[in-house]
C-alpha positions in Angstrom: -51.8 -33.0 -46.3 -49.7 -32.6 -49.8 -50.2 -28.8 -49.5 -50.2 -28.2 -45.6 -46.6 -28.0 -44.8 -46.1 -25.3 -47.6 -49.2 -23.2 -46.5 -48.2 -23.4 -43.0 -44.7 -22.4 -43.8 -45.9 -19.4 -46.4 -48.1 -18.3 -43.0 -45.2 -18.2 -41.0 -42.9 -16.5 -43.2 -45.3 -13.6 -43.8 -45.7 -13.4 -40.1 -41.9 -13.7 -39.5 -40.7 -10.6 -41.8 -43.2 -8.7 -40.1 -40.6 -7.8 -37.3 -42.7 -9.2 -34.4 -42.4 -7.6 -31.0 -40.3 -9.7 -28.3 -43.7 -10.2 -26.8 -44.9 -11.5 -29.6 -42.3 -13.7 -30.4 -42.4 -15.0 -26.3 -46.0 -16.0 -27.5 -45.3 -17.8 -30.1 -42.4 -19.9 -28.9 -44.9 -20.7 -25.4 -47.4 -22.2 -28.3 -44.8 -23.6 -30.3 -43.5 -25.4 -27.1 -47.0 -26.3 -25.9 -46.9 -28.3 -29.2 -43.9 -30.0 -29.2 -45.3 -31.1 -26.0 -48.5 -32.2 -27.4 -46.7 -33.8 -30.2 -44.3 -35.9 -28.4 -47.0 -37.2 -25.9 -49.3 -38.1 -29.1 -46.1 -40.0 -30.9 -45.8 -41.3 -27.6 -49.6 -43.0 -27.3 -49.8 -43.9 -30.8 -46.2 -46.0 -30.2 -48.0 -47.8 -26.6 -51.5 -48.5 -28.5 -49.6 -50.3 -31.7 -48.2 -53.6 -30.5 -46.3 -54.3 -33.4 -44.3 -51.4 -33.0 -43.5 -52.2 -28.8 -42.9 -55.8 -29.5 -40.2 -54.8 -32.1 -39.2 -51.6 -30.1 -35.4 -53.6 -30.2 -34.9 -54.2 -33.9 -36.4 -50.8 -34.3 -33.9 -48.9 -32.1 -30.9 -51.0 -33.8 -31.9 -49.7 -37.6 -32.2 -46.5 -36.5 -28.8 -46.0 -34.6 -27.4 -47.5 -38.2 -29.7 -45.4 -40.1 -28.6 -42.8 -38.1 -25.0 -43.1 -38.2 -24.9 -44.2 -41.8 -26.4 -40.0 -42.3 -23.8 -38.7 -40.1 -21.1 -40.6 -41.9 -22.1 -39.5 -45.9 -22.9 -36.2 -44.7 -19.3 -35.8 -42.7 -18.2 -36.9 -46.0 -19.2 -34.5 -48.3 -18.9 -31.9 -46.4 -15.1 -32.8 -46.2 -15.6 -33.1 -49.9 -17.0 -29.3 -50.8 -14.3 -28.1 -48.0 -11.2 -29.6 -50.3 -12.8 -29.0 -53.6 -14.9 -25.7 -54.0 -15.2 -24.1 -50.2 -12.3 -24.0 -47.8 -13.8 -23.5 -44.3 -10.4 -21.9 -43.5 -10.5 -19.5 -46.1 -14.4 -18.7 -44.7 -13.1 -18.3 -41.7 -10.3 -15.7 -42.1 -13.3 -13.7 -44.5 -15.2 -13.9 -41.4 -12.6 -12.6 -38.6 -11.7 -9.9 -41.2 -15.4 -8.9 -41.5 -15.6 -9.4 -37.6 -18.6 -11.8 -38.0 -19.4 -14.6 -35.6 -21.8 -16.3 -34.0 -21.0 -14.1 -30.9 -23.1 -11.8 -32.5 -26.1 -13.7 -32.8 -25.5 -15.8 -29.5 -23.3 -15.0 -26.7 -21.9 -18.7 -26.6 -20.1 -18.6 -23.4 -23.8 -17.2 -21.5 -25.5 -19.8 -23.6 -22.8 -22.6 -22.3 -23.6 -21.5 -18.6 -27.2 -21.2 -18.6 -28.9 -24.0 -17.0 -30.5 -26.5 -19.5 -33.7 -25.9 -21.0 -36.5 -27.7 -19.2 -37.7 -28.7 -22.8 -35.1 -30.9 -23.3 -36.6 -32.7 -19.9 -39.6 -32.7 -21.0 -40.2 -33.9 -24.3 -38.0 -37.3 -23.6 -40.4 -37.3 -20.4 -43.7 -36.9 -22.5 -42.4 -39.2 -24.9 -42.2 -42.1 -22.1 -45.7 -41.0 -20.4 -47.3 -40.8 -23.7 -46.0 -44.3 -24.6 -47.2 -45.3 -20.6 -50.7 -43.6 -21.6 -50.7 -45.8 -24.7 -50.3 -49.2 -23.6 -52.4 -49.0 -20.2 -54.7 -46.2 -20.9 -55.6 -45.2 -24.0 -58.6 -47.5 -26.3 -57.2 -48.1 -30.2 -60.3 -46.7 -30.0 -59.0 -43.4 -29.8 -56.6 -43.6 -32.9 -58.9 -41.1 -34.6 -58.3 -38.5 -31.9 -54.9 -39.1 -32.2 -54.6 -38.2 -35.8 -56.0 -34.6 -35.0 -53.7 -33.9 -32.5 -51.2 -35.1 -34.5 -52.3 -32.6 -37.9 -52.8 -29.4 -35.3 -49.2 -29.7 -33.7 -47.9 -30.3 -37.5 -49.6 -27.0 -38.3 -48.4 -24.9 -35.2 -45.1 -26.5 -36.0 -44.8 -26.0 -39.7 -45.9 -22.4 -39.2 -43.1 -22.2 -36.3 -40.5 -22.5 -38.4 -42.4 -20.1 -41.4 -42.2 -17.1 -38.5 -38.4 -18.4 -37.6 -37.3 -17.9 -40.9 -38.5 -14.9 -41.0 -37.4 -13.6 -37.7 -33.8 -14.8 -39.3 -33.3 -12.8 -42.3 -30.3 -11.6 -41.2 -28.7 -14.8 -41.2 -29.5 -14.4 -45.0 -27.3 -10.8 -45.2 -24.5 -13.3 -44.0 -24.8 -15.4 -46.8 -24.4 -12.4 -49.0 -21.6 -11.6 -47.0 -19.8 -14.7 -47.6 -20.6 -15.6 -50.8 -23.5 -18.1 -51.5 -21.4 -21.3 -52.2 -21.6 -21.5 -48.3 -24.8 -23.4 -49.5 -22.9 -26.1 -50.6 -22.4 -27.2 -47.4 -26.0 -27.3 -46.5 -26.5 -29.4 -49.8 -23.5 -32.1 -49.0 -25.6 -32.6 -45.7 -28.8 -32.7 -47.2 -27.5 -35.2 -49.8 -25.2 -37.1 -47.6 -28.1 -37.8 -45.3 -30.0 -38.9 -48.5 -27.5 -41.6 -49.0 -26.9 -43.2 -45.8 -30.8 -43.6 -45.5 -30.9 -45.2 -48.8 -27.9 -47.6 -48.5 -28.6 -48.5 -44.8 -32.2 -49.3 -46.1 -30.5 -51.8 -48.7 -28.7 -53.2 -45.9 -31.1 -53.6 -43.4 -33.9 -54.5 -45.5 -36.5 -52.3 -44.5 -39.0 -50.0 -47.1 -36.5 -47.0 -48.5 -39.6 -44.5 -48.1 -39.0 -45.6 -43.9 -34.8 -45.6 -44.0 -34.9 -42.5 -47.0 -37.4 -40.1 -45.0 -36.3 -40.7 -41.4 -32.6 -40.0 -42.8 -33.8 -36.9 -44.5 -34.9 -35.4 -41.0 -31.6 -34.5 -40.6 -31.9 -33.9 -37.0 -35.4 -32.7 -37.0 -36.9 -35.4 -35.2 -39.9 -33.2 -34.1 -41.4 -32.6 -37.6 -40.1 -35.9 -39.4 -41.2 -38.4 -36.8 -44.9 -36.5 -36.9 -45.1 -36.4 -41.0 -44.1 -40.1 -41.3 -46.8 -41.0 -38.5 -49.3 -39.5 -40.3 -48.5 -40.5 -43.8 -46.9 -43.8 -43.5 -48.1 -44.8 -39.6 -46.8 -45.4 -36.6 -43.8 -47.9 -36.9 -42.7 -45.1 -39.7 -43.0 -42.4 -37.3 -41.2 -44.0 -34.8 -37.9 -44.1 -37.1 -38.1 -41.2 -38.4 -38.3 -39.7 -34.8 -35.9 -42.3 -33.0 -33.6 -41.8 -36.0 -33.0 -37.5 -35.9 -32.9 -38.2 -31.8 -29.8 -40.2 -32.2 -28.2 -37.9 -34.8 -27.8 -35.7 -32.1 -26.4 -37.7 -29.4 -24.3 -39.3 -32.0 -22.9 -35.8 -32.7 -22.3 -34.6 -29.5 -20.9 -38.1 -28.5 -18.5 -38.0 -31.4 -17.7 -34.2 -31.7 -14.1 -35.1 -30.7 -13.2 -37.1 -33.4 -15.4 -35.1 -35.9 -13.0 -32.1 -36.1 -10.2 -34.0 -36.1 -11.5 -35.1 -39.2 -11.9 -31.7 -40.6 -13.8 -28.0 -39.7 -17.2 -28.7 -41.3 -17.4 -32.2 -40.5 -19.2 -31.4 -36.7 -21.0 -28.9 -38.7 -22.3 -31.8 -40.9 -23.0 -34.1 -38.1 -25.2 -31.3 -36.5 -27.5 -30.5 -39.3 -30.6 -29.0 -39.0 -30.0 -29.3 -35.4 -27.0 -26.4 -35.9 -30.0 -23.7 -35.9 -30.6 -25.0 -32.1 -30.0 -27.5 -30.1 -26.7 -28.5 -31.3 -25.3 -24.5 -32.1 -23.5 -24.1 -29.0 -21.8 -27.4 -28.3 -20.9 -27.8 -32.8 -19.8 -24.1 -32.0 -17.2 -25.2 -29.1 -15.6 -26.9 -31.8 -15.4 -25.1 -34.8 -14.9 -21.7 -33.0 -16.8 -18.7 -33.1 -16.5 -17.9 -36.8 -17.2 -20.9 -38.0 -20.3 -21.3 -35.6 -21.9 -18.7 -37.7 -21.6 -21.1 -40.8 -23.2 -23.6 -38.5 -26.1 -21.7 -37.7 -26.8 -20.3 -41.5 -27.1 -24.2 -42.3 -29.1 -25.2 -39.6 -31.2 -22.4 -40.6 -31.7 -23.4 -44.1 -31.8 -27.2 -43.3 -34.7 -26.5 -40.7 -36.2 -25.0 -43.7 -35.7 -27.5 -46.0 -36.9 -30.5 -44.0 -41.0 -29.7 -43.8 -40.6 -28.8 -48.0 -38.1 -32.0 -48.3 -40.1 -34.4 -46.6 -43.7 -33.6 -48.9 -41.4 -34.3 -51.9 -39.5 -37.3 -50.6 -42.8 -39.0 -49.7 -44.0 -38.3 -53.6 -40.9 -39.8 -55.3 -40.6 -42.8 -52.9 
């Protein structure tokens, strides 16, 4: 399991810079999506089957909206940190309209705001519920076993997902280039600020820093975090870390107004490794289009980051 993510992700890579046709690429996104929807239903069924978990579903859901926002706060933080200190977003941003860069040139924002929403994002909340349904009328504990194998393949197709959407990506690496790489920063101030909401709120709340640490460190990637700490840690674990990168996001979008008040990065920050998705177009909104190209180089190197993160988190902790 130690190894998995990294061979999975090597896989991917090597497919990725291969220049796939757009068939291709259909392909693989139509099995990647098949296993997000595998994955959610199995997260699902494990969470019905484990009566520990549905009896303290409560408790559960109130650590991880403080987990959750205790992230979202350090990382707003330090991203307003690098931004007074060592990278001025504003001074990014002039480079950027001088270089006529923006995110308009990787995603037409104003199509991508129209477009009618992704059935995905209907059906993986929707699998989650049947899957937890399935779990506690259904399926035997019997069946844990089973379980665990679905759980490993849709790691693997999931891992090696984001291995071939790195590669398909590499221009967002000429950007960097472009702009100089301190932009990195940025990614790091998430990456750490995340770090130390999970660890303090663990303090706080009393609950194992390998379950408050981890499911912060998802940044947003509730997908991949809430099926590593499932199989690693169990199912209670799993449940945070997915429950926790869910609520990141509608923490973000619910506080995006009083984000960039505080400053340009700080939605940026709140989005995370969501930035390279799900949470582009509406961070983008915000920040402008310029600055959405920062977000989207972050969410690309935090959706990276997270499978290779979460293997090394679960060794030191």
């Amino acid at each position: 399991m130690t190894w998995m993510p990294f061979l999975c992700l090597g896989a991917g890579l090597l497919l990725g810079i291969r220049q796939l046709s757009r068939d291709a690429l259909k392909i693989v996104d139509s099995i990647i999506n098949v296993a997000l929807i595998v994955l959610m239903l199995t997260i699902g069924m494990n969470i019905g089957i484990n009566d520990s978990v549905m009896l303290n579903l409560k408790t559960i859901g109130l650590n991880c909206a403080i987990i959750s926002l205790s992230a979202v706060t350090f990382s707003v933080l330090l991203v307003a940190f690098v931004e007074r200190t060592i990278l001025p977003l504003d001074v990014i941003k002039e480079k950027l309209y001088l270089e006529n860069l923006s995110i308009n040139n990787e995603v037409n924002i104003e199509k991508e705001g129209k477009k009618e929403t992704p059935a995905l994002i209907w059906i993986m909340p929707a699998s989650i519920i049947a899957g937890v349904t399935a779990g506690c009328f259904i399926i035997s504990k019997n069946h844990v076993k089973i379980l665990d194998y679905f759980l490993i393949g849709s790691l693997i197709f999931l891992y090696t997902g984001v291995g071939i959407s790195l590669g398909t990506n590499r221009k967002v690496f000429d950007y960097i280039k472009i702009l100089g790489f301190k932009v990195i920063y940025i990614s790091f101030a998430i990456f750490m600020g995340s770090l130390i909401g999970g660890l303090l709120s663990g303090y706080i709340l009393d609950i194992p820093l390998h379950i408050s640490v981890m499911s912060a460190g998802g940044m947003s990637y509730y997908s991949i975090t809430g099926a590593y700490m499932t199989q690693v840690y169990g199912i209670e674990a799993g449940t945070y870390g997915f429950v926790v990168n869910v609520m990141r996001e509608f923490f973000t979008v619910l506080l995006l107004p009083l984000l960039i008040r505080i400053s340009d990065g700080s939605p940026i920050a709140g989005g995370a490794a969501g930035n390279m998705d799900t949470m582009l177009v509406p961070v983008t909104k915000f920040v402008g289009a310029e600055l959405g190209l920062v977000a989207l180089i972050t969410g690309v190197i935090l959706t990276f980051t997270v499978p290779l993160i979460l293997p090394a988190l679960h060794g030191i902790l």
